[in-house]
FIPA-412354 format. One record per residue: residue in one letter; x, z, y of N, C-alpha, C in turn. Coordinates in steps of 0.2 Angstrom, whole numbers. Example, Ala and Ser with C-alpha at 12.3 -4.5 7.8 and 13.67 -1.06 7.14 Angstrom:
 code n_east  n_up n_north ca_east ca_up ca_north c_east  c_up c_north
    A     66    39     -28      62    39      -22     66    39     -16
    S     64    35     -11      68    36       -5     64    39       0
END
This chain:
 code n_east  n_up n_north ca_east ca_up ca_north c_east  c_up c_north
    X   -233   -28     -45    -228   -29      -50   -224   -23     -51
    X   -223   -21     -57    -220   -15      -57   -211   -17     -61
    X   -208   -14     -57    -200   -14      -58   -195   -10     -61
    X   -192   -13     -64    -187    -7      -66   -178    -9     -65
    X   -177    -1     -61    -169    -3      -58   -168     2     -62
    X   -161    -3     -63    -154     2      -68   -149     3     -59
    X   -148    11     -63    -144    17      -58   -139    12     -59
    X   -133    12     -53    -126    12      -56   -124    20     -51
    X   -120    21     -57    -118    30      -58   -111    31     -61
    X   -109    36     -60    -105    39      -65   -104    45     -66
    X   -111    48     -67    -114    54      -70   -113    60     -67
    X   -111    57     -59    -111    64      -57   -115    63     -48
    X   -113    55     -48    -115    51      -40   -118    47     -43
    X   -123    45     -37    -128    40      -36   -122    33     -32
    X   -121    28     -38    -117    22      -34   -122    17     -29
    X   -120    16     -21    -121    13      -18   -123     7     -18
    X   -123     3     -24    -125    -3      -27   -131    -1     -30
    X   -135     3     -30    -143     5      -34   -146     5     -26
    X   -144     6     -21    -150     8      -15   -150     0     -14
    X   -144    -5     -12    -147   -10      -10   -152   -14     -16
    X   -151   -12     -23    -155   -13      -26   -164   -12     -28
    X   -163    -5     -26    -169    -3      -24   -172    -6     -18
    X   -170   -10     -12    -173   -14       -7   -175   -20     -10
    X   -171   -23     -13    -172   -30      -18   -180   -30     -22
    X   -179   -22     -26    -186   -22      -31   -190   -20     -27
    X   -191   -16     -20    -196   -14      -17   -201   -21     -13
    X   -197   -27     -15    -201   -34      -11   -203   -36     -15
    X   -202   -34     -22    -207   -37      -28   -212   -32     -29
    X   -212   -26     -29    -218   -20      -32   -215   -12     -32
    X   -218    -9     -37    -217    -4      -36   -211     0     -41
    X   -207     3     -38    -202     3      -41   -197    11     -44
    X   -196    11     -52    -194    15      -55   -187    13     -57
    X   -183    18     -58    -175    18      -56   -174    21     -62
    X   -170    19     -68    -168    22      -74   -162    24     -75
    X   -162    31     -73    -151    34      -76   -150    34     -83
    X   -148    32     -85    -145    32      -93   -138    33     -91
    X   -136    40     -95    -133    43      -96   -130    52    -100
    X   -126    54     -98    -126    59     -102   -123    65     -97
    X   -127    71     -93    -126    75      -90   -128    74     -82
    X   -133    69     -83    -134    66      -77   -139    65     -72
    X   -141    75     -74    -145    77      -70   -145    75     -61
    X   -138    78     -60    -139    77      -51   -139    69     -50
    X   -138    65     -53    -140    58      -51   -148    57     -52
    X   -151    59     -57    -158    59      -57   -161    63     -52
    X   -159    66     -49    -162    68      -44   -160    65     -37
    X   -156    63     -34    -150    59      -30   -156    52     -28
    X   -156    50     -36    -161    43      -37   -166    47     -34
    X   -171    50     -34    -178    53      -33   -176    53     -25
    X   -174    55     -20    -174    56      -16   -172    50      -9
    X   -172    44     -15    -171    37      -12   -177    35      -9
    X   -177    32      -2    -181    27       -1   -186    24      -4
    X   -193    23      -4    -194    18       -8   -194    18     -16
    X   -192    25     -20    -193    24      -26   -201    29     -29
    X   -204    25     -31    -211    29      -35   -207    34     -42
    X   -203    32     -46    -201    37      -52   -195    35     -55
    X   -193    40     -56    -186    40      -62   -186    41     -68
    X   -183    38     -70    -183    39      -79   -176    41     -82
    X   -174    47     -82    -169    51      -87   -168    50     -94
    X   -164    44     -94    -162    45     -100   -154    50    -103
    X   -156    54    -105    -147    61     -104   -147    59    -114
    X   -143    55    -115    -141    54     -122   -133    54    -118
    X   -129    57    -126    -121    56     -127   -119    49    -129
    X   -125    46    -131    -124    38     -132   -123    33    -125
    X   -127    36    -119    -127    33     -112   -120    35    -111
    X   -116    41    -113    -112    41     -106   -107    36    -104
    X   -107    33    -106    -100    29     -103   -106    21    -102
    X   -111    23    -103    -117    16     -102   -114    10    -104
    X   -112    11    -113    -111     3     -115   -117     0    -115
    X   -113    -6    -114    -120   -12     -114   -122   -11    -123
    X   -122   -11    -127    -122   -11     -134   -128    -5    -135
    X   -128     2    -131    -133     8     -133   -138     6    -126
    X   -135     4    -121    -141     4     -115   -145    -3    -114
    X   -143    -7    -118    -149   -12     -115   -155   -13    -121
    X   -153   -11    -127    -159    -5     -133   -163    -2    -129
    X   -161     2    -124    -164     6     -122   -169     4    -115
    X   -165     1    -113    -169    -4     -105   -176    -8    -110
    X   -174   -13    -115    -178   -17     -119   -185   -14    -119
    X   -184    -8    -123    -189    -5     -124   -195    -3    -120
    X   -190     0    -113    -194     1     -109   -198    -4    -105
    X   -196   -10    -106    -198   -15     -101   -207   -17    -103
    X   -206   -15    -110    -216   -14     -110   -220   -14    -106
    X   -217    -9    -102    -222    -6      -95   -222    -9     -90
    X   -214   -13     -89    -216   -16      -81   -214   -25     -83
    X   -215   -27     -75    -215   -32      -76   -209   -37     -75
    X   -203   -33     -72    -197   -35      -68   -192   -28     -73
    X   -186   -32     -73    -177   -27      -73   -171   -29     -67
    X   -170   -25     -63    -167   -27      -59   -160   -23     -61
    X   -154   -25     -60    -149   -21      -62   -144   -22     -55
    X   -139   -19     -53    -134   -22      -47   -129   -25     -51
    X   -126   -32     -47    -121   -36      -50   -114   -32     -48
    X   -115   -28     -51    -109   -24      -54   -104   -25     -61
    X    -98   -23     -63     -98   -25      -70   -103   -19     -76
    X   -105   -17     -73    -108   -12      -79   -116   -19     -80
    X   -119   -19     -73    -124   -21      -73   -122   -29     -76
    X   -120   -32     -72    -117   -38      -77   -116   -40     -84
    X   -116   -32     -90    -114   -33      -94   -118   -30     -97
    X   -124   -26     -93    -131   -25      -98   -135   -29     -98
    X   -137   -31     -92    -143   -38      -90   -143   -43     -94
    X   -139   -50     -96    -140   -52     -100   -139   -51    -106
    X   -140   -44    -110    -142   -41     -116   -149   -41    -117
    X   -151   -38    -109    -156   -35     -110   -163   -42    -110
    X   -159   -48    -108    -162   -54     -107   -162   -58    -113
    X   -158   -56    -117    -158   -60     -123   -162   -56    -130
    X   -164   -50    -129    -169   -46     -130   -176   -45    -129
    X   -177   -49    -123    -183   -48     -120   -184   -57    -122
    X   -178   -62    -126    -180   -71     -125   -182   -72    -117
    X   -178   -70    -112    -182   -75     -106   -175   -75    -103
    X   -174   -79     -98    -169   -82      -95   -166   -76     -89
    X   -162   -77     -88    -157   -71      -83   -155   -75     -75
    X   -158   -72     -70    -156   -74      -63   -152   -71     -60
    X   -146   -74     -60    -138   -69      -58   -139   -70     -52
    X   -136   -63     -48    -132   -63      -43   -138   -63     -36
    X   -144   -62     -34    -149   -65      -30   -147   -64     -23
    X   -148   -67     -19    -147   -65      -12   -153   -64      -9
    X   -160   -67     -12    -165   -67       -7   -174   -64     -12
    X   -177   -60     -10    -183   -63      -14   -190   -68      -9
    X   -188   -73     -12    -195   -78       -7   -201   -75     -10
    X   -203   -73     -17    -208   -73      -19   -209   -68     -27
    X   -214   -68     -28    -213   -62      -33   -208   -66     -40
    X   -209   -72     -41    -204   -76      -47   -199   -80     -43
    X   -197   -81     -37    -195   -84      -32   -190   -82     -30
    X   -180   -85     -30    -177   -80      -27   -171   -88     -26
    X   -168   -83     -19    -161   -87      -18   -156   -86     -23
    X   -151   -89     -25    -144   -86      -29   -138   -91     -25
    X   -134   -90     -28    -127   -96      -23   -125  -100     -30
    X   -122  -106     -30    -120  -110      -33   -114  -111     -30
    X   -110  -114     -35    -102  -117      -33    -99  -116     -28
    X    -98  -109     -31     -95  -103      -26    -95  -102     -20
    X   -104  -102     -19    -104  -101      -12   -107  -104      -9
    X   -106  -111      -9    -105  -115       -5   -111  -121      -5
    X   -114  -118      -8    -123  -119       -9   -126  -115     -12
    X   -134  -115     -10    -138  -109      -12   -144  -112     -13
    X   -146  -108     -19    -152  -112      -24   -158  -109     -23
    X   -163  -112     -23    -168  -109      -26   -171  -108     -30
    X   -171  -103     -35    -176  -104      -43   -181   -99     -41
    X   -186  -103     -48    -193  -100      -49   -192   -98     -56
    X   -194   -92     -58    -195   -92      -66   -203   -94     -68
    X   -201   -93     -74    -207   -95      -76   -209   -91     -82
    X   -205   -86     -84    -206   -80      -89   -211   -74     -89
    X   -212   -72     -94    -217   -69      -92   -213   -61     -89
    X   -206   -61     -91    -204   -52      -90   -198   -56     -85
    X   -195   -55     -80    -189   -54      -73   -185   -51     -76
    X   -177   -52     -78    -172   -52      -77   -168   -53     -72
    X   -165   -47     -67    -161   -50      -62   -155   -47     -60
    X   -151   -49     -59    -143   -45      -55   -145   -49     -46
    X   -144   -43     -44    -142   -43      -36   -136   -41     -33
    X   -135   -46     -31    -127   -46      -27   -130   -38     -21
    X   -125   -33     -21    -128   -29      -16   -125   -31      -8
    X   -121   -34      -8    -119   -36        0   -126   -39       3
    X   -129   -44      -1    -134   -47        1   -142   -42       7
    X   -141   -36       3    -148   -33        4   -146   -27      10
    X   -151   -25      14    -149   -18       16   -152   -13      13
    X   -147    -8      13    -145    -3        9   -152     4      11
    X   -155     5       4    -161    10        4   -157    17       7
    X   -163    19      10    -163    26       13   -161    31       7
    X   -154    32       7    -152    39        1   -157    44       3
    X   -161    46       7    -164    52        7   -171    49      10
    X   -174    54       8    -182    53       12   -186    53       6
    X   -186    51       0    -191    50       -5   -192    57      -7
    X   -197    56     -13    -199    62      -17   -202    59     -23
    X   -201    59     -26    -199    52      -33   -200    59     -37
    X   -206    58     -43    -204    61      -50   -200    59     -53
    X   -197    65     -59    -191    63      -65   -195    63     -68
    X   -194    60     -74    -196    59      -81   -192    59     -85
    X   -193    62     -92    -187    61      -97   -190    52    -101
    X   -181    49    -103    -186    44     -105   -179    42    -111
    X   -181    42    -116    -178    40     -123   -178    34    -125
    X   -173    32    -129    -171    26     -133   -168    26    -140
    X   -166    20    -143    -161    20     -150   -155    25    -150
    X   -156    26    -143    -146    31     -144   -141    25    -146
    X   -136    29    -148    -130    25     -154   -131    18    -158
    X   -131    12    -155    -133     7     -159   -125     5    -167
    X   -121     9    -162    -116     8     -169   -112     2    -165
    X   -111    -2    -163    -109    -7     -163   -102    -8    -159
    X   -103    -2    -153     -96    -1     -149    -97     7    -149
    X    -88     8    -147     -87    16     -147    -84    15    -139
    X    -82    21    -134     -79    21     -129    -72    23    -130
    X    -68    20    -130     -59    20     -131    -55    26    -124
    X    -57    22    -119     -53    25     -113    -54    21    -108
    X    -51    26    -100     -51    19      -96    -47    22     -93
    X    -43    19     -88     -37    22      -82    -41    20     -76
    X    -42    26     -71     -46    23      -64    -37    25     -60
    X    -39    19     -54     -36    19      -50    -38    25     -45
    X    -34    28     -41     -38    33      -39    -33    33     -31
    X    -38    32     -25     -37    32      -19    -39    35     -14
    X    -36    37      -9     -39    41       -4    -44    36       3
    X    -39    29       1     -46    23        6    -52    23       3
    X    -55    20      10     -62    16        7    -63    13       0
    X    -70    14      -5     -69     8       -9    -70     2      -8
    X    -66    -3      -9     -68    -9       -6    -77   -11      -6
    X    -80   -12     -10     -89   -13      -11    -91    -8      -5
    X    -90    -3      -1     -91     0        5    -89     2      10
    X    -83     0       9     -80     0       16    -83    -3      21
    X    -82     1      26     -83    -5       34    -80    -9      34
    X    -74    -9      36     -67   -11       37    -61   -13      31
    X    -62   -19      31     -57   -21       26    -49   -27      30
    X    -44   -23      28     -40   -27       27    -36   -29      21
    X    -36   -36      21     -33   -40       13    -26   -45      17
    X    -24   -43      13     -18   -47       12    -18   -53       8
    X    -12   -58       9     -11   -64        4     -3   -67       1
    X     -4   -71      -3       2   -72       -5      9   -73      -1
    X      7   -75       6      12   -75       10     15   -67      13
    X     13   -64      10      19   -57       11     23   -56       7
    X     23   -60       2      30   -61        0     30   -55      -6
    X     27   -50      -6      30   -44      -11     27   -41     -12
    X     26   -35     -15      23   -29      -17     25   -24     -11
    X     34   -24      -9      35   -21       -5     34   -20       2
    X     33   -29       4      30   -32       10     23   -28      10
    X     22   -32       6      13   -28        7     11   -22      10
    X     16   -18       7      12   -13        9     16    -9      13
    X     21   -14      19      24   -11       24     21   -16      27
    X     17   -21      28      13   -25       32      7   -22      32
    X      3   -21      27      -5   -19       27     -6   -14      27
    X     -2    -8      22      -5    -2       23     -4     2      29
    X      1     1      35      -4     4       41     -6     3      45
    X     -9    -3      44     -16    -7       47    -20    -1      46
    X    -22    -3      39     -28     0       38    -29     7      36
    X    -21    12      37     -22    18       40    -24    20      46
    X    -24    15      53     -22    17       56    -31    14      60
    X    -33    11      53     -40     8       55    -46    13      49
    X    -40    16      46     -45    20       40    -49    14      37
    X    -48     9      33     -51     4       31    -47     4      22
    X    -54     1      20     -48    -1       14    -45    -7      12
    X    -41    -6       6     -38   -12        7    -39   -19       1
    X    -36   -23       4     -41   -32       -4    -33   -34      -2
    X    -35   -40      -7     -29   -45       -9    -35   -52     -10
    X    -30   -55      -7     -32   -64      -11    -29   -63     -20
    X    -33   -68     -23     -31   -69      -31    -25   -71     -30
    X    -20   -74     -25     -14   -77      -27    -10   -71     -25
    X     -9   -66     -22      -8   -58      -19     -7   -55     -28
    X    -14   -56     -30     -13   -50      -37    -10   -54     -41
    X    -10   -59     -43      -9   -62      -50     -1   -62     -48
    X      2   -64     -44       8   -63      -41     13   -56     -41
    X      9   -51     -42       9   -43      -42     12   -41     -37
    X      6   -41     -31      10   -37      -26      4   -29     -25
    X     -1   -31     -27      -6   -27      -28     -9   -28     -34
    X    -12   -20     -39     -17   -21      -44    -25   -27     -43
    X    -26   -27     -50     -31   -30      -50    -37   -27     -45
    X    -38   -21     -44     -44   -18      -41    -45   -20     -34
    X    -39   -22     -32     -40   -27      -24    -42   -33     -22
    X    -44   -38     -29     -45   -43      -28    -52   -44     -22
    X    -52   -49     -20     -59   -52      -16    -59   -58     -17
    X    -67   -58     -20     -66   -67      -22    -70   -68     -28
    X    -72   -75     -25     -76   -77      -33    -76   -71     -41
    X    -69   -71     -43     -67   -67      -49    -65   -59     -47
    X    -65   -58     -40     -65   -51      -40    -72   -49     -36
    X    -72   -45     -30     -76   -41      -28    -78   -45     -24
    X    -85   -44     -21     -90   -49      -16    -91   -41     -12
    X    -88   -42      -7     -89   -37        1    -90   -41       6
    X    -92   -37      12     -98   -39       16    -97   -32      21
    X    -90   -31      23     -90   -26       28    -91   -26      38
    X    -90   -24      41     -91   -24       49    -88   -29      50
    X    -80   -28      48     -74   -31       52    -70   -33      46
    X    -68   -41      42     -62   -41       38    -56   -44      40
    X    -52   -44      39     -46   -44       41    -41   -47      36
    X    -42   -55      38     -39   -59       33    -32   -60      35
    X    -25   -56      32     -21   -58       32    -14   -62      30
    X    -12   -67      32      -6   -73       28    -11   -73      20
    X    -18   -75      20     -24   -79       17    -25   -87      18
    X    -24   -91      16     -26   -99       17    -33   -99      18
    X    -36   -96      12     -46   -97       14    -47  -101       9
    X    -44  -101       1     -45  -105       -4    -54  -102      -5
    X    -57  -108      -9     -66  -107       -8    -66  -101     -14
    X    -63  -101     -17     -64   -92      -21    -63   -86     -19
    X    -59   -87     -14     -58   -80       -9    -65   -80      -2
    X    -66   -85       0     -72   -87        4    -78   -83       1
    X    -78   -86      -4     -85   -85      -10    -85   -76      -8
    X    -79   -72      -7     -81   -64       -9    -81   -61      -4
    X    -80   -65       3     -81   -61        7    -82   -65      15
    X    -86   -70      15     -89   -75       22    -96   -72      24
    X    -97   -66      19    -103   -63       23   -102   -57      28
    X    -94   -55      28     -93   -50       30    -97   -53      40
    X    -97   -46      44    -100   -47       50    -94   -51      56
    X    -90   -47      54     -83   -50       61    -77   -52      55
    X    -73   -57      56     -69   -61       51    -65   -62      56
    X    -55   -58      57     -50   -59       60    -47   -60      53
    X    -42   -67      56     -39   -70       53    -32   -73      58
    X    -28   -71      53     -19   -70       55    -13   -75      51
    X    -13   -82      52     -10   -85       49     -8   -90      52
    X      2   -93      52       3   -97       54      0  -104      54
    X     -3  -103      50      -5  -112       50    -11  -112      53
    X     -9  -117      59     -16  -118       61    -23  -122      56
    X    -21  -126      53     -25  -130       50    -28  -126      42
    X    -27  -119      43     -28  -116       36    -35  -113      37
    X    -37  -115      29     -47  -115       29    -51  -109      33
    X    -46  -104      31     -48   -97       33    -52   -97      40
    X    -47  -102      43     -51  -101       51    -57  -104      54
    X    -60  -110      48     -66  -114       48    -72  -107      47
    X    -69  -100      46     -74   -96       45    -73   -90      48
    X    -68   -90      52     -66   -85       57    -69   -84      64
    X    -70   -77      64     -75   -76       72    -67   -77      78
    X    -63   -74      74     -56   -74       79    -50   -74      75
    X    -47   -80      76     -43   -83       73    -34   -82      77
    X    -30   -80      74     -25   -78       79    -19   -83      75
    X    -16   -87      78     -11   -92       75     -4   -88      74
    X      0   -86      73       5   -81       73      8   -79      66
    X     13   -78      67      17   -75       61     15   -69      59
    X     14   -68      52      10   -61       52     14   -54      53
    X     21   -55      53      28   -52       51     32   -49      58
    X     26   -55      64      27   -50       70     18   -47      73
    X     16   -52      73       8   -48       74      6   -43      72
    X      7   -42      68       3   -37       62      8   -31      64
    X     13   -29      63      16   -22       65     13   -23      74
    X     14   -29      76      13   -26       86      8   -23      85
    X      0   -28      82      -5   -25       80     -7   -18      80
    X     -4   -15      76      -3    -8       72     -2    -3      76
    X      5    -5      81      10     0       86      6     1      90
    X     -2    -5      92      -4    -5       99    -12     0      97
    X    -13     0      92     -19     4       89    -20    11      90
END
């Protein structure tokens, strides 16, 4: 079966949600890695030198650079002639090419996979989490988003992968790119960090927050999350979210703090490896999934914690 991954990039790095992806498509077949974008030489090459990839396809259009879904999934469409599988990372870019490109191709889309049993054959999660399905397709062409916590992460180096230049529609016309504001930090990003500590609506503030949590996780070099009730509250931007509607992380060590353990926050992050959790209630869900569960006020733990580090 021959595969095609979509790069996640931003046209200067190779984003760490393409190698676990590349692991995912290397247990169905043989696998080629697609940059679309605009200047995007050292990714094409970044890609080449991954683990497990047989070829890259370049596509360096002005119309990729910002990789709207509206110019890039024309362009995946077309390519998909040749192979037999699209695999993209369940990232928002990827998320918002994939079923383009499956509405395109008329065949159904398999979100988010955690597992391949078989060449048509994969795990996914249902109701948030808390069951996990089996599907079989039955189309002729694969459509897939990969959760990358799920997979381990391909050898950034070691390959020797040819480039190839590889063309599309360009410009569909149909969206333009406006602007964006990046939040910009010196922590981990949450999707890689080892170490995450998240705070929750029991810290009371914006201000609390980040005299409770930020030097944890200075002093643990870790980055940092929020529960859904944390952000919508405004103690923290939306880029911190963990959970069903924000980010799915999967670090060494997370660090659930004054968090209840609602099944939407569970959903983003129960796969992590070691789960400390800090909350006075003892009967709070968080702990039904905690390796070490500490019953205390976070208000005195959390700085002892910190001063003893």
């Amino acid at each position: 079966m021959n595969t095609l991954v979509l790069a996640d990039h931003d046209n200067s790095e190779l984003g760490d949600a393409t190698l676990a992806t590349v692991t995912a498509a290397a247990k169905l077949g043989d696998v080629t890695v697609l940059v679309a974008g605009a200047g995007c030489g050292a990714v094409a090459d970044a890609a080449a030198q991954v683990a497990g990839v047989s070829k890259v396809l370049k596509a360096d259009n002005a119309a990729y650079e910002h990789q709207l879904a509206e110019n890039v999934a024309p362009l995946i469409a077309g390519l998909m002639e040749g192979f037999d599988a699209f695999l993209a990372p369940a990232t928002t870019t990827g998320k918002n090419i994939a079923p383009r490109v499956a509405a395109m191709l008329d065949v159904m889309q398999i979100s988010d996979i955690l597992s391949v049993e078989g060449d048509k054959s994969f795990t996914r999660p249902i109701y948030a989490g808390n069951a996990i399905a089996t599907v079989e397709s039955s189309d002729p062409k694969l459509v897939i988003t990969v959760r990358g916590t799920a997979f381990e992460k391909a050898e950034a180096t070691g390959g020797s992968a040819s480039v190839e230049d590889a063309s599309g529609p360009g410009d569909a016309g149909l969206s333009s790119f406006v602007g964006q504001q990046l939040a910009e930090s010196d922590r981990p990003e949450l999707t890689s960090a080892n170490i995450i500590v998240s705070g929750g609506r029991a810290l009371k503030d914006g201000e609390t927050f980040e005299k409770i949590i930020m030097p944890l996780a200075d002093k643990l070099g870790a980055g940092v999350g929020a529960s859904r009730a944390a952000v919508d509250a405004g103690y923290v931007p939306n880029d911190y979210q963990v959970g069903q509607t924000g980010k799915i992380v999967a670090p060494e060590v997370y660090f659930a703090i004054g968090i209840s353990g609602a099944i939407q926050h569970l959903a983003g992050m129960k796969d992590s490896k070691v789960i400390v959790a800090i909350n006075k209630d003892e009967d709070a869900p968080i702990f039904q999934v905690a390796d070490i569960g500490l019953v205390a006020d976070l208000f005195d733990a959390v700085p002892e914690l910190t001063g003893k580090l």
